[in-house]
Each structure stands twice: as C-alpha cells, then as structure tokens.
C-alpha positions as CSV (number, residue, x, y, z in Angstrom):
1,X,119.4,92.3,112.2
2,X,117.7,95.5,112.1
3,X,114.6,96.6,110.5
4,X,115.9,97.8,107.2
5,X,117.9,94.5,106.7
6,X,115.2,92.2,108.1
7,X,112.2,94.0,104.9
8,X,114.9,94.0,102.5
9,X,115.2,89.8,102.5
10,X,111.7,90.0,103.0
11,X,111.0,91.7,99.7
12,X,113.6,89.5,97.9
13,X,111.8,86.5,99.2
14,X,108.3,87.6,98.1
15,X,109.5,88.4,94.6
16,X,111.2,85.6,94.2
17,X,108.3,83.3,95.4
18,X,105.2,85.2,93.6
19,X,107.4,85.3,90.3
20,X,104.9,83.4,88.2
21,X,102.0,84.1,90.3
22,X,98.9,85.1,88.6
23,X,98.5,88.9,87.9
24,X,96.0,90.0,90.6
25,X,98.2,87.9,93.3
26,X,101.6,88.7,92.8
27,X,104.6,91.1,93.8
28,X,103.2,93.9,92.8
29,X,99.5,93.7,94.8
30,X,102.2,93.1,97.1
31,X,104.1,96.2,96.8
32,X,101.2,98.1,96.4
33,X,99.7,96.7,99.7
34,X,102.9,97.6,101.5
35,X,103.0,101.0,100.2
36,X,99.2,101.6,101.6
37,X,100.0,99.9,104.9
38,X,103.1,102.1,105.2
39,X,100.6,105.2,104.1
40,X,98.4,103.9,106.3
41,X,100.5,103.0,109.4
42,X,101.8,106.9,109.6
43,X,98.1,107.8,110.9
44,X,98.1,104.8,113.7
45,X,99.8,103.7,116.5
46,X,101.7,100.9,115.5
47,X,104.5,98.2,115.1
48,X,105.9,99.2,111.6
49,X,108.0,96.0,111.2
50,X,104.8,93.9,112.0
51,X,103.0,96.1,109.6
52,X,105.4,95.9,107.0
53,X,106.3,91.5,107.1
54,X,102.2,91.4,107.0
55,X,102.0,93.3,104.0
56,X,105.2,91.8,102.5
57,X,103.9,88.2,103.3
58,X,100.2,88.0,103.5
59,X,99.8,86.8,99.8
60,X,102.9,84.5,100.0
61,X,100.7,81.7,99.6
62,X,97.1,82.4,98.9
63,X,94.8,79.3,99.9
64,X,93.0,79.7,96.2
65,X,96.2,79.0,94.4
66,X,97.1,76.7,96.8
67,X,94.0,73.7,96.9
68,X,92.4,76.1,99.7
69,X,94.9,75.4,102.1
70,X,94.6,78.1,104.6
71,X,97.6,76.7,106.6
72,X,100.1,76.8,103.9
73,X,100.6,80.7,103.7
74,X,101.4,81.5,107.7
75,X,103.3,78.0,107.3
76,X,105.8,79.4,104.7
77,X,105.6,83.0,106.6
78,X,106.9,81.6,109.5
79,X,109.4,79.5,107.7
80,X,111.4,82.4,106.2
81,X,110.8,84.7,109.2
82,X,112.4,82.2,111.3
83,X,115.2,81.9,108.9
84,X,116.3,85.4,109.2
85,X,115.8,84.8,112.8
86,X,113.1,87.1,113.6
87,X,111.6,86.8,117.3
88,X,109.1,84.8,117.9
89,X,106.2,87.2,119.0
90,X,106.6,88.8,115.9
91,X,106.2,85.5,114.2
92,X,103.2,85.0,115.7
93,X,102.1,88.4,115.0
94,X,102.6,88.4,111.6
95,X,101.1,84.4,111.1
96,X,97.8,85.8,112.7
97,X,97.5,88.7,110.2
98,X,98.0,86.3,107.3
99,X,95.1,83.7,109.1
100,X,92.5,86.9,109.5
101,X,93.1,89.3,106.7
102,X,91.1,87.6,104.2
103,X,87.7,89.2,103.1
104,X,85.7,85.5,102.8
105,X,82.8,86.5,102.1
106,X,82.6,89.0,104.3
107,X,79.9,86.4,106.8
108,X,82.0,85.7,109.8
109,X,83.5,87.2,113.1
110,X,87.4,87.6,113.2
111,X,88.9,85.4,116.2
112,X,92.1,87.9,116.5
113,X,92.2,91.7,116.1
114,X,95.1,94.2,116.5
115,X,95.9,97.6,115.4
116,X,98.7,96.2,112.5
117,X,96.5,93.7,111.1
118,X,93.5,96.8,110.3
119,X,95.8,98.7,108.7
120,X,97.2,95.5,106.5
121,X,93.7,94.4,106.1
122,X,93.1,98.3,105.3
123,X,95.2,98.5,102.6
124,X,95.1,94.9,101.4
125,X,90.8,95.6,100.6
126,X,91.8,98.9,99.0
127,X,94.4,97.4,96.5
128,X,91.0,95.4,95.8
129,X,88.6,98.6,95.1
130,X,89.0,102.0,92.4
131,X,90.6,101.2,89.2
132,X,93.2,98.7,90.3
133,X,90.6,96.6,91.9
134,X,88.3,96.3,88.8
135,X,91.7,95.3,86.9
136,X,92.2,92.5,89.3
137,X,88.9,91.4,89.4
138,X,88.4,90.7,85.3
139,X,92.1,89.7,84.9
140,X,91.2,86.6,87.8
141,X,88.0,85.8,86.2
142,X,90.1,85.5,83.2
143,X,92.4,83.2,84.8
144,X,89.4,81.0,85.8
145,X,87.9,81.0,82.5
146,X,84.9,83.0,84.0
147,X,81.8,84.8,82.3
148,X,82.0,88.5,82.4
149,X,78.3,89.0,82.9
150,X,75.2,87.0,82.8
151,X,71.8,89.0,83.5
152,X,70.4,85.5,84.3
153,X,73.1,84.9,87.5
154,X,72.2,87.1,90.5
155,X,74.9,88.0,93.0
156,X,74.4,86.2,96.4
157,X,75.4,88.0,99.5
158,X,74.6,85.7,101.7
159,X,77.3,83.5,101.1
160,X,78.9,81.3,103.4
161,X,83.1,81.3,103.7
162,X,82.8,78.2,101.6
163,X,80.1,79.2,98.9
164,X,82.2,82.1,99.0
165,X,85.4,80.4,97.9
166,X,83.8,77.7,95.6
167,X,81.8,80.5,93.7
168,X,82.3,80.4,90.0
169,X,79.8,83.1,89.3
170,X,80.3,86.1,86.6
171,X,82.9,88.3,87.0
172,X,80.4,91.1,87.5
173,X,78.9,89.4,90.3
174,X,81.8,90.0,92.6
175,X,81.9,93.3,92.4
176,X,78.2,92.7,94.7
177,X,79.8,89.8,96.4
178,X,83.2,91.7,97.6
179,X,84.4,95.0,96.3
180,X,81.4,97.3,96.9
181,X,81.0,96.2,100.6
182,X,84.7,97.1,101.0
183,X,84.0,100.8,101.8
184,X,81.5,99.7,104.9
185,X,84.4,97.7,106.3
186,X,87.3,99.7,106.3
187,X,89.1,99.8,110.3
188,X,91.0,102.9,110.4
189,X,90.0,106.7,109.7
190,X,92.5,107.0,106.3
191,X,91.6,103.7,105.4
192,X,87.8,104.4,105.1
193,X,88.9,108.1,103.5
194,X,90.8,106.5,100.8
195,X,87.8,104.1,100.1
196,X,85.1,106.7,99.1
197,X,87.3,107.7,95.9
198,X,87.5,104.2,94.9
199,X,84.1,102.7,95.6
200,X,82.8,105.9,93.7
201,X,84.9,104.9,90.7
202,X,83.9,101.6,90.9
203,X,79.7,102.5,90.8
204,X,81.3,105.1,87.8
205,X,82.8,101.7,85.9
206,X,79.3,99.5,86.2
207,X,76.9,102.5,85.4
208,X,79.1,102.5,82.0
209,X,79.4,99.0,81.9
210,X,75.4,98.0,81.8
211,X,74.7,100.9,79.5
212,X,77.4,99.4,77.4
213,X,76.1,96.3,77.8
214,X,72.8,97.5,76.4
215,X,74.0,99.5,73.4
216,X,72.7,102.2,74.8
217,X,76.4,104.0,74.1
C-alpha cells in the first residue's frame, strides 16, 4: 500500500472513531496536529509516514476519556495499523509516540525518544498554546463541570503524573499547570519559534482576564 493510500484510511478511521469525542479531543485537534507535524517535519530529518500515523492516531483513545487507561490508545493504534497491514517497525514506532507524547504533568523522564515523536509532541503541545489552546482548555473544563477561577485555589507545579491527571482544579489553574511551561519544552528549532507567538497571546488573554475579573475594565 503506499503512503498516500495507507494516511488516507488512517484519516477515515480517526474521524470515524473521534466522531462524538469531546471538542478539545477530537478530529479536528487531530487535523490540526497533523498539519503542524507535517509543518514541522519539513525542517527535520524524518520518517513522514511515522510522523504522519503519530499525529493521525495519537488521540485515538485518550487515557482521560478512557478510565486512564494508558494501554487502550497504542492498543487500538496498533489494531488498525495492523489491519491495513502496515509493517511492524512502524507499528512499533508509531505505539511508542502515542505511550510518550503526553505532557503529564510535565515531572518525569521520557523512556523513548526519536526525531518523529518531537516533532508530533511538537505540534501536539502547540495545538495546546495561542488562541486555540485557551479554547480547548475552558471548553474541557466545561466538560468536567469545572470552576473558571478561584483566587482561593493556587496552581501546583509540583504535581506528580497522577495529581496531575486526578486534578480538578480551576480552569485557570492549568494554564500554570500545563500551557505556559509548553514554550520551555518545545524539541525542535520551528517548534520552539512557533511557540513564542502563542505563549505571548496566552500571558495577553490572562492580563485581560484578571483585570476583567476585577472590574477594572
């Protein structure tokens, strides 16, 4: 099968399974995430098809919408790959991207590393910064019934992967938590370019957020 045929069932599959998914999670941060990979991938040495299944399938089933099973997503991943008969190092390839793209709190070492999974994980934690990102982040908190702020509820960044994913603090807090440490941990040289614009806009939104906030505008 070649690489045209192989991403187009791969798309078709990832729409089809993320078609009720919850706003911040479904095929379009998908599609969004592949077109920064792709954006991405031009500046890097890489595998393009391994780049391109990682960003098509690395949401395919996120642990929170899924009990916090970490297992399930590169489970189903590999299912379909193997379906289309796609080799078996690429499997593999592509299961380890979905296993260690995940931000969790940001307090641990990564086991695997490659040049494909930093530029997934690259565009992946951009889809999560700028305007998009704040967009994501409310319409999740949302979907967990989530204060927007509390003054009285500090952010904790010293988490632990499971504080981390059991957190049910403000929607505000995350943007401490997560999406401002984003720009610090970008991998690859248009990956950490792309992130100033967005962090900025981000510090932009909370300046007018807390003087909002206050009435004093």
């Amino acid at each position: 099968m070649t690489h045209q045929k192989i991403i187009d069932q791969t798309v078709k599959f990832a729409k089809e399974t993320l078609a009720n998914a919850e706003g911040g999670h479904d095929w379009w941060h998908i599609y969004r995430v592949w077109q920064l990979a792709k954006k991405i991938a031009t500046q890097e040495k890489t595998n393009l098809l391994v780049v391109e299944l990682g960003a098509l399938l690395h949401d395919i089933a996120d642990a929170k919408f899924n009990d916090g099973d970490e297992n399930i997503g590169p489970k189903k991943a590999r299912e379909f790959l193997q379906s289309i008969s796609v080799e078996e190092e690429l499997i593999i390839h592509v299961e380890k991207i979905i296993q260690h793209i995940s931000f969790k709190g940001g307090n641990f070492e990564q086991a695997f590393n490659s040049t494909e999974l930093t530029v997934v994980q690259d565009a992946d934690r951009l889809d999560a910064m700028g305007a998009i990102g704040i967009a994501r982040t409310f319409n999740y908190g949302g979907f967990k019934n989530r204060a927007i702020y509390n003054p009285n509820i500090q952010p904790n960044l010293s988490m632990s992967k499971e504080e981390y994913k059991n957190s049910t603090a403000p929607t505000i807090n995350h943007f401490y938590e997560k999406l401002l440490l984003l720009k610090d941990r970008m991998n690859t040289t248009t990956g950490k370019a792309m992130a100033i614009h967005r962090h900025n806009y981000m510090k932009q939104f909370l300046e007018e957020f807390y003087k909002e906030w206050e009435g004093e505008k």
